[in-house]
DRENDO-1510 file (C-alpha; in Angstrom, 1 decimal, always signed):
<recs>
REC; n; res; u; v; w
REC; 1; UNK; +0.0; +0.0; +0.0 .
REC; 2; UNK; +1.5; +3.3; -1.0 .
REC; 3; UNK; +1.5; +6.7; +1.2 .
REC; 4; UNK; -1.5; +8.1; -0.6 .
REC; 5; UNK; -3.5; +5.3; +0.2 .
REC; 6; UNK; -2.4; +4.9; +4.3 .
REC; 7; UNK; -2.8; +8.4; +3.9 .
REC; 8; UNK; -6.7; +8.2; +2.9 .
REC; 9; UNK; -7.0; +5.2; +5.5 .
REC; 10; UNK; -5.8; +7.5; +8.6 .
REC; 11; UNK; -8.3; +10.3; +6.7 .
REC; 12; UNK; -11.1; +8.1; +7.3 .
REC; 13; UNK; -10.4; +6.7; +10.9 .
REC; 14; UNK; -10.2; +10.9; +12.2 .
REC; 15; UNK; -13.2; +11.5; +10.6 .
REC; 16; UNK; -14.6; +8.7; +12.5 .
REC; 17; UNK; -13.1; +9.3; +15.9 .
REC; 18; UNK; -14.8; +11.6; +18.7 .
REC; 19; UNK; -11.7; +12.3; +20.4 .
REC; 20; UNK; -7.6; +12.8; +18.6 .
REC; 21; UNK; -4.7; +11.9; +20.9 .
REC; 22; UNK; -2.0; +13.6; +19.3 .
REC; 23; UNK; +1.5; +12.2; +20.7 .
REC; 24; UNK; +5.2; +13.4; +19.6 .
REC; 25; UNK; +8.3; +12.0; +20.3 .
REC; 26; UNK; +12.0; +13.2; +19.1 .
REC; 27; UNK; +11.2; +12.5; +15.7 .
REC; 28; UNK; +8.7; +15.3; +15.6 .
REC; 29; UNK; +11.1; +18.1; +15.4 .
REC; 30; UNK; +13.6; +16.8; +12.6 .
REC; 31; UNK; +11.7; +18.6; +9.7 .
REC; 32; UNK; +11.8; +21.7; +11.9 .
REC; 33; UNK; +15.1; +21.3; +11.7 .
REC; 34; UNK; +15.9; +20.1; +15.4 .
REC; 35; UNK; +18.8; +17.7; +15.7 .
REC; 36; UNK; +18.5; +13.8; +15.9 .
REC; 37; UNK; +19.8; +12.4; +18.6 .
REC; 38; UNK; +19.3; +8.7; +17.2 .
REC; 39; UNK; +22.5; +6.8; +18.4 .
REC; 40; UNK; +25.8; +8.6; +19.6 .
REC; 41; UNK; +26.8; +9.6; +16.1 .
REC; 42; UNK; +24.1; +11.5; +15.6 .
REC; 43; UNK; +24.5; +13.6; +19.0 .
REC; 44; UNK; +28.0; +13.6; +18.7 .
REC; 45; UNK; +27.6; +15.3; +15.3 .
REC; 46; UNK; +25.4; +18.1; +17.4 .
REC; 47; UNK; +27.6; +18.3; +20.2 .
REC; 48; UNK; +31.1; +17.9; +19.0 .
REC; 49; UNK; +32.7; +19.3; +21.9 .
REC; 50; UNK; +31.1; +16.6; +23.7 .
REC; 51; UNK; +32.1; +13.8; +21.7 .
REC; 52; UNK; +35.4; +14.9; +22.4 .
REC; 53; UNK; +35.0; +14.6; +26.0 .
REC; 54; UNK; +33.4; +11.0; +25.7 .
REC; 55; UNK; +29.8; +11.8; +26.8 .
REC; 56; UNK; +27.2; +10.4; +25.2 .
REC; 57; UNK; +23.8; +11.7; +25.4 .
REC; 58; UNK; +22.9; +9.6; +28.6 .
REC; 59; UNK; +26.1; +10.9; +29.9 .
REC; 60; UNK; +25.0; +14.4; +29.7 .
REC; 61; UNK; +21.6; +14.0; +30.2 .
REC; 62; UNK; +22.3; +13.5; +34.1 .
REC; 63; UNK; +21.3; +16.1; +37.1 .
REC; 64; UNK; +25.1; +15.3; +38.5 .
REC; 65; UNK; +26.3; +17.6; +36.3 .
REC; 66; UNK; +24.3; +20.6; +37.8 .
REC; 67; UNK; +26.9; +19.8; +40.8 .
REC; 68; UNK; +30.0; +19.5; +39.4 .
REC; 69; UNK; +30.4; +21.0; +36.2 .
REC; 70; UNK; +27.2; +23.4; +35.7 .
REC; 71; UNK; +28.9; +25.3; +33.3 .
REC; 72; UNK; +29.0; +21.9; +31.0 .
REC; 73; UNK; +25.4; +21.4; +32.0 .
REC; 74; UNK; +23.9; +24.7; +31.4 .
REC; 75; UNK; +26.0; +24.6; +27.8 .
REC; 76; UNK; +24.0; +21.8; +26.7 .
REC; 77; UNK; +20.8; +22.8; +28.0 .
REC; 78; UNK; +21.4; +26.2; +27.6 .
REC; 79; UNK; +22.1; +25.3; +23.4 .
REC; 80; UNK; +18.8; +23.3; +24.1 .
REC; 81; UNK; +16.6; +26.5; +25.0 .
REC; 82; UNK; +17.8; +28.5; +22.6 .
REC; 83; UNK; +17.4; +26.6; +20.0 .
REC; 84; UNK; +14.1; +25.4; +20.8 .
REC; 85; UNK; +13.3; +29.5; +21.2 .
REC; 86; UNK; +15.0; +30.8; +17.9 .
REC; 87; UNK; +13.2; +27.6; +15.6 .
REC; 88; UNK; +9.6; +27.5; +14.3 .
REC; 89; UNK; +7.7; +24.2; +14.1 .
REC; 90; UNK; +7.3; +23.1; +11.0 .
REC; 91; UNK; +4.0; +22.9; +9.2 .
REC; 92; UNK; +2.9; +20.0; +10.3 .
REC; 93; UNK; +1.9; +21.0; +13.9 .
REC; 94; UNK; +0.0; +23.5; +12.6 .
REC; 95; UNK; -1.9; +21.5; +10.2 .
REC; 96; UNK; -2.6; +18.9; +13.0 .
REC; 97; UNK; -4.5; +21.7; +15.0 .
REC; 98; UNK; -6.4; +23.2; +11.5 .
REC; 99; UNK; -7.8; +19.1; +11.4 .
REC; 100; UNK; -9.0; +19.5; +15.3 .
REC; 101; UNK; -10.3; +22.8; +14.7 .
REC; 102; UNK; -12.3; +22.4; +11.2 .
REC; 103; UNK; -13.3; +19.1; +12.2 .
REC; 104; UNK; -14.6; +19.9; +15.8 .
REC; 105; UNK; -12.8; +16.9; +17.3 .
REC; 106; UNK; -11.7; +17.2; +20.8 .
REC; 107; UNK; -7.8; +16.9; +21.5 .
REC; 108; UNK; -5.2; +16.0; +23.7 .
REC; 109; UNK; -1.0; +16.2; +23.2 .
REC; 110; UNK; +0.9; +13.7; +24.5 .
REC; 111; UNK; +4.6; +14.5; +23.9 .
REC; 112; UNK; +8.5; +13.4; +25.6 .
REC; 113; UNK; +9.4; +16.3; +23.8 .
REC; 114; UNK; +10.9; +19.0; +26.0 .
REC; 115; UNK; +11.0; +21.6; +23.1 .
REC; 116; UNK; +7.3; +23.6; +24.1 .
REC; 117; UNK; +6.6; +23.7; +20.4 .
REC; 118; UNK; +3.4; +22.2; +20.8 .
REC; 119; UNK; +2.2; +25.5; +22.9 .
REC; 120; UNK; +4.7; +27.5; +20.3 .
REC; 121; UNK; +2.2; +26.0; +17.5 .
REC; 122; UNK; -1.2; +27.1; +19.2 .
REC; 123; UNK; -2.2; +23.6; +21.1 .
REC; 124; UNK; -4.1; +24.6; +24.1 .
REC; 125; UNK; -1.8; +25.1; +27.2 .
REC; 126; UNK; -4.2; +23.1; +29.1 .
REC; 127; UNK; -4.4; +20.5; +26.5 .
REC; 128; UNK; -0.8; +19.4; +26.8 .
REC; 129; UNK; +0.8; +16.7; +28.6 .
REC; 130; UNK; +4.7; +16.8; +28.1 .
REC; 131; UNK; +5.5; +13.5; +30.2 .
REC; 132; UNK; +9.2; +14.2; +30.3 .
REC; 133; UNK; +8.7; +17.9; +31.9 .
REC; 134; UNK; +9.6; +21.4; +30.2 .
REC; 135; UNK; +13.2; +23.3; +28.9 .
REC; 136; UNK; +10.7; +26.3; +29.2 .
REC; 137; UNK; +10.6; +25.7; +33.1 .
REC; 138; UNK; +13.0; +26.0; +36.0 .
REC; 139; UNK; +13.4; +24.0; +39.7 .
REC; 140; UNK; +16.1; +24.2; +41.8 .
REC; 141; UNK; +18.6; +21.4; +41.6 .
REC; 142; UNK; +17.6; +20.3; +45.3 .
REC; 143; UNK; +14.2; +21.1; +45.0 .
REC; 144; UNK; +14.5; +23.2; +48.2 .
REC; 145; UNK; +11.6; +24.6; +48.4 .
REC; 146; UNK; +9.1; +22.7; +46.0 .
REC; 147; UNK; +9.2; +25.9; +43.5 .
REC; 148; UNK; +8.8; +25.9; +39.5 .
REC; 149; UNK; +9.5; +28.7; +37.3 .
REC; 150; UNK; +9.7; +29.9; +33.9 .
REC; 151; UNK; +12.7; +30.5; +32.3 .
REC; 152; UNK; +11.7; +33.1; +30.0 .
REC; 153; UNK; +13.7; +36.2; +31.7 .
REC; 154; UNK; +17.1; +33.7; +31.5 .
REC; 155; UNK; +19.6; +34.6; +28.7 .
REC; 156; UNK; +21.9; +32.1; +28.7 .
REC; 157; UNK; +25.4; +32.9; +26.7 .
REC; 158; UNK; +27.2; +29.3; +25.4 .
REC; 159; UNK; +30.1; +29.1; +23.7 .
REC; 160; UNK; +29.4; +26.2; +21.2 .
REC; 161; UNK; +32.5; +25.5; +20.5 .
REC; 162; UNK; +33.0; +24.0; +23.8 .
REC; 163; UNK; +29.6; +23.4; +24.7 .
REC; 164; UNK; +30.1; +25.9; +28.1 .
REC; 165; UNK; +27.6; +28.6; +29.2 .
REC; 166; UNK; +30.2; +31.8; +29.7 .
REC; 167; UNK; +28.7; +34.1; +32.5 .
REC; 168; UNK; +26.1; +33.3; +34.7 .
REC; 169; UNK; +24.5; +30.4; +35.4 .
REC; 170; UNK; +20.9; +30.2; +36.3 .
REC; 171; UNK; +20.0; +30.1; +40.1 .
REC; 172; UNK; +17.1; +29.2; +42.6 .
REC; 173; UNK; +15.3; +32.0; +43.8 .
REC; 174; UNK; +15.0; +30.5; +47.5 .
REC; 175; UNK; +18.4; +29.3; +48.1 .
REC; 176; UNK; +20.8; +31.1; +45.5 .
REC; 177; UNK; +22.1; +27.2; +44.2 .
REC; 178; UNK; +22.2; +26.2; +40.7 .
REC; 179; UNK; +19.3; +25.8; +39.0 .
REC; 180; UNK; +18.0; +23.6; +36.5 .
REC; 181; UNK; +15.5; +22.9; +33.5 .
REC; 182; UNK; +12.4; +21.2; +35.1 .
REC; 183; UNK; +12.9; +17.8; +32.9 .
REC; 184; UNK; +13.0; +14.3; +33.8 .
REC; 185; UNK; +16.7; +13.5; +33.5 .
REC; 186; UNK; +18.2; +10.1; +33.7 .
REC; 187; UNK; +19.3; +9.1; +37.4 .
REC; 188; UNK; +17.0; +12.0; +38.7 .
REC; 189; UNK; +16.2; +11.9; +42.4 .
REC; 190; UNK; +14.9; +15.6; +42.5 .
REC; 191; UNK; +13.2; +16.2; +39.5 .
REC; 192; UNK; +9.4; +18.1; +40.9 .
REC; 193; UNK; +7.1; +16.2; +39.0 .
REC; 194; UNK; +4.0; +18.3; +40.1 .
REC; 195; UNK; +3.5; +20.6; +37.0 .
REC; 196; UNK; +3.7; +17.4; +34.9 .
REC; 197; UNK; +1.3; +15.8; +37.3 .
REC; 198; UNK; -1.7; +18.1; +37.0 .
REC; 199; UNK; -1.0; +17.7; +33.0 .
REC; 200; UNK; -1.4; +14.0; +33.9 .
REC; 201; UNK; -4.3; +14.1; +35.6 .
REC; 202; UNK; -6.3; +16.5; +33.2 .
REC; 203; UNK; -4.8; +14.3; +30.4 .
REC; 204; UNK; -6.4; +11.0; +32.1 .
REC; 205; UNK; -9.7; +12.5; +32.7 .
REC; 206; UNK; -9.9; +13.4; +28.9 .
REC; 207; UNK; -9.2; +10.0; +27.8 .
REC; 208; UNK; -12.1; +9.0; +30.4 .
REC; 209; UNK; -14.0; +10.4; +28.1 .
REC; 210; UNK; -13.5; +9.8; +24.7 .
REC; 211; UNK; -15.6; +6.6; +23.2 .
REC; 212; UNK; -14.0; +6.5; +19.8 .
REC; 213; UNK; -10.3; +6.7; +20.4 .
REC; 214; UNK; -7.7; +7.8; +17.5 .
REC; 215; UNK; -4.0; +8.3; +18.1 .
REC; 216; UNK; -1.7; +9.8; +15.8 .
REC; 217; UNK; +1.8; +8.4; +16.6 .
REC; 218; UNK; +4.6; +11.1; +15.4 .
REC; 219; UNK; +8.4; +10.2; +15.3 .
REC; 220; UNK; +8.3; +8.3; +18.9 .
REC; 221; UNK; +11.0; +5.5; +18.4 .
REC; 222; UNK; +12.2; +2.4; +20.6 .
REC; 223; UNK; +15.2; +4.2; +22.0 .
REC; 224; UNK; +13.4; +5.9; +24.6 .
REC; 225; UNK; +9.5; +4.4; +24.1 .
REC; 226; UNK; +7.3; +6.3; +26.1 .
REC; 227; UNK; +5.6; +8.0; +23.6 .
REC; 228; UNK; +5.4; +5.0; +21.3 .
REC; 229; UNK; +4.0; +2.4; +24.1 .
REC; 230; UNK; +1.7; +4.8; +25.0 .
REC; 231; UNK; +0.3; +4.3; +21.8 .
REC; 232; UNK; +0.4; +0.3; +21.8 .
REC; 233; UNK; -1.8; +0.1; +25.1 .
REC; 234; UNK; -4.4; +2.7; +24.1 .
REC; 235; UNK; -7.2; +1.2; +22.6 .
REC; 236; UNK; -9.0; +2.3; +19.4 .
REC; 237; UNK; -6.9; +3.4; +16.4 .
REC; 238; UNK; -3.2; +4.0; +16.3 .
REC; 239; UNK; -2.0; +5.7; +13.7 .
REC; 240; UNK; +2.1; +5.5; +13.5 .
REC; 241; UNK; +4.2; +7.9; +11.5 .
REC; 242; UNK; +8.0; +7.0; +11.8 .
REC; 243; UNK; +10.6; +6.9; +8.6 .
REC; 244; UNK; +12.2; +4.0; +10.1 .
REC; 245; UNK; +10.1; +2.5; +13.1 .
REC; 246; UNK; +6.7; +2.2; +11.6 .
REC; 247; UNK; +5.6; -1.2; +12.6 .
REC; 248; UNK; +3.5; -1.6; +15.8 .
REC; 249; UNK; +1.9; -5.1; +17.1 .
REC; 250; UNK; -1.3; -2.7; +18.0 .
REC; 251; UNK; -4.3; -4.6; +16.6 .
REC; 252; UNK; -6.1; -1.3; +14.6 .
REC; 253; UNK; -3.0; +0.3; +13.4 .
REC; 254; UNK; -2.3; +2.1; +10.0 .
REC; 255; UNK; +2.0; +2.2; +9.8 .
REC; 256; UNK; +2.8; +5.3; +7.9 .
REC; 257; UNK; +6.5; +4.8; +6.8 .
REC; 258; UNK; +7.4; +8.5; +6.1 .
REC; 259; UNK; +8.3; +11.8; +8.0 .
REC; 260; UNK; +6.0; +14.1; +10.2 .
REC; 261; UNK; +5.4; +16.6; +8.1 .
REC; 262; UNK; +4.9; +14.7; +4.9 .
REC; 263; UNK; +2.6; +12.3; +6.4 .
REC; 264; UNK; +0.9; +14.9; +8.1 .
REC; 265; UNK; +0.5; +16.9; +4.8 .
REC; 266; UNK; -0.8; +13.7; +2.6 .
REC; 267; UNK; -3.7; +13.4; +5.5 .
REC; 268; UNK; -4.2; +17.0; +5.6 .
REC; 269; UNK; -4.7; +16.5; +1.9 .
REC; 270; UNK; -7.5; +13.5; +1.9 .
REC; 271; UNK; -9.5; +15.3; +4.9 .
REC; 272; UNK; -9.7; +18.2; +2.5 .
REC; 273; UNK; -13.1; +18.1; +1.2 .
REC; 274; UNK; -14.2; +17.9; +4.6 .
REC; 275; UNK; -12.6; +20.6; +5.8 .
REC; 276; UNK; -15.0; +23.9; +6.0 .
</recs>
């Protein structure tokens, strides 16, 4: 079966469906032109000054280095935010919300993604679930005093080169330490869950009440599968976009084998003529 025709099959399940799950992983940015961090080689080809110090993206990923080299860990994360602030998502996002919109069909997001380009795109704030926390939010590395921020009066200066914020670093309003992004890390003891919690819970009480489930899967892969076995337990109809991981053992699902943004587009394109 070609594109044009999985295309017209995921068409017709939307149309059908009462409620949209709408769930991103990594893959989701690529064709906004966010980097892949599939496998060492490709973060080591984004982060060359890491490579050259031997840290992978697990490595870096850590909370420890908030403690003893925050300078290292703000010039990763620090690269992160401002990336993620100076890039638009692509079209695709946008044309997901234009098929809630037009065709009146309650939504929710479900994304790993720390990027905030969901809520950059239009998706409802409240509407959001971002499992793996938010670049776009702040805690204090011990969690002192139960507090999250937003980071959007922090400038953060990197030099690339060496992957190192130069100047300040951010720090917690309540006890002057280090801060950091409020993200689910690997190894992390102190990460405050409780913004991502009240997304949980409003997230769960929408899928309480939608009869005629459909999910459309973008970029999640097996790496890291949260997004993607989110999709395999849901019942209803999964609809799985992904280049290179399309299949899925979920019993009603339509495998797309292409990017985001094209697969979005060829759907986009088949809902057409029921689109006001």
């Amino acid at each position: 079966m070609d594109l044009t025709e999985l295309a017209a099959r995921a068409a017709s399940a939307i149309r059908q469906a009462d409620g949209l799950l709408i769930t991103g992983g990594a893959g989701m940015g690529v064709d906004s032109g966010l980097p892949d961090f599939r496998g060492n080689d490709g973060f080591w080809r984004a982060y060359p000054a890491l490579a050259e110090a031997g840290l992978s993206f697990v490595e870096i990923a850590d909370p420890e280095h908030f403690h003893s080299f925050p300078e290292r860990a703000w010039g990763f994360y620090g690269h992160r935010l401002n990336l993620y602030r100076r890039v638009d998502p692509h079209a695709g996002f946008e044309l997901l919300l234009e098929i809630t919109e037009k065709l009146q069909k309650d939504y929710f997001v479900f994304t790993s993604n720390v990027d905030g380009h969901y809520s950059k795109a239009g998706f409802d704030a409240e509407r959001i679930f971002e499992c793996h926390g938010s670049i776009h939010h702040l805690q204090c590395t011990e969690d002192c005093k139960g507090r999250i921020w937003q980071a959007d009066n922090e400038s953060i200066d990197i030099d690339e080169q060496r992957c190192l914020a130069i100047g300040p670093v951010p720090v917690c309003p309540d006890c002057g330490g280090v801060a950091r992004p409020n993200i689910l890390m690997f190894g992390d003891w102190h990460w405050n869950s409780q913004r991502a919690d009240l997304q949980q819970s409003r997230y769960e009480n929408w899928l309480n009440n939608v009869d005629k489930l459909v999910t459309i899967e973008c970029g999640a892969g097996t790496a890291i599968p949260t997004v993607r076995n989110q999709g395999e337990y849901l019942d209803g109809t999964l609809i799985r976009i992904n280049p290179r991981e399309a299949q899925s053992s979920h019993p009603n699902a339509i495998s797309i084998p292409a990017g985001a943004q094209q697969a979005i587009t060829l759907i986009a394109s088949q809902l057409e003529r029921y689109l006001p």
